[in-house]
N, C-alpha and C positions, 0 to 999 in steps of 0.2 A: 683968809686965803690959804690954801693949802699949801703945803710945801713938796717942792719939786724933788723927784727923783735925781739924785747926779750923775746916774750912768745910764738912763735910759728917756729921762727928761719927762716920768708923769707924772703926775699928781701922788703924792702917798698918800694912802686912806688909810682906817684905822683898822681895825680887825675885818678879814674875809670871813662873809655870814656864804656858809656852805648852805648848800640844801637839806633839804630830807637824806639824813646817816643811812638810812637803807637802801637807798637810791644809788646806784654805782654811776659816775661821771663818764662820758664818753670822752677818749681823747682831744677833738675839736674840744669840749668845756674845758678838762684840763689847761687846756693852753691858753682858753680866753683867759683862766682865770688866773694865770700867770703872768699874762700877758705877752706872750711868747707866741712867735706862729709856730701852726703846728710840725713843719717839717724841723723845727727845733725838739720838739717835743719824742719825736721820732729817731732824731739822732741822738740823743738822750739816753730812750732806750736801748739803743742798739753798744751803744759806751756803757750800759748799767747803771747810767746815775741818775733815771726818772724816779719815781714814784713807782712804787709796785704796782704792777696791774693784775686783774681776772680777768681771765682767759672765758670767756662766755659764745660757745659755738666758733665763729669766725673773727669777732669781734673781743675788745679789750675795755674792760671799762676799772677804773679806778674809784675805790673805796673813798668816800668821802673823810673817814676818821685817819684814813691813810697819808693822803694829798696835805691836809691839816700840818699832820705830825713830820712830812717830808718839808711842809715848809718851816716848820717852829724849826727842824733840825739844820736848818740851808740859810736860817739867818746871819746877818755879818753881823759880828761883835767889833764895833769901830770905838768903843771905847779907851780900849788900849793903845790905841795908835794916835790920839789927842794930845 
């Protein structure tokens, strides 16, 4: 059985398999793949502490090698606190 997230109550998986690296994510994926609705994702950006995005015509899409490196860097280190 998996083990449960403590602050958000899901399932933790093991490593997030991104897609195709040259493939830019659209916000909506972003957010699925955080699990976050997107008006989180949104307010995020607007504080500066999303994921960098590209700016592509009207629309925004974010780097998959980006998303990656934004999460390894947003991980909590709980070992200290044990």
């Amino acid at each position: 059985m998996a083990e449960i997230c403590k602050h958000c109550n899901r399932p933790l998986s093991g490593p997030v398999d991104l897609p195709d690296p040259e493939k830019l994510l659209s916000l909506p994926e972003v957010a699925n793949i955080l699990g976050k609705p997107l008006g989180t994702l949104y307010r995020w950006r607007m504080m500066g502490k999303a994921p960098r995005g590209v700016k592509t015509g009207r629309s925004i899409g974010v780097k998959p090698s980006v998303l990656k490196q934004w999460m390894l860097d947003h991980e909590d280190d709980w070992s200290d606190t044990i």
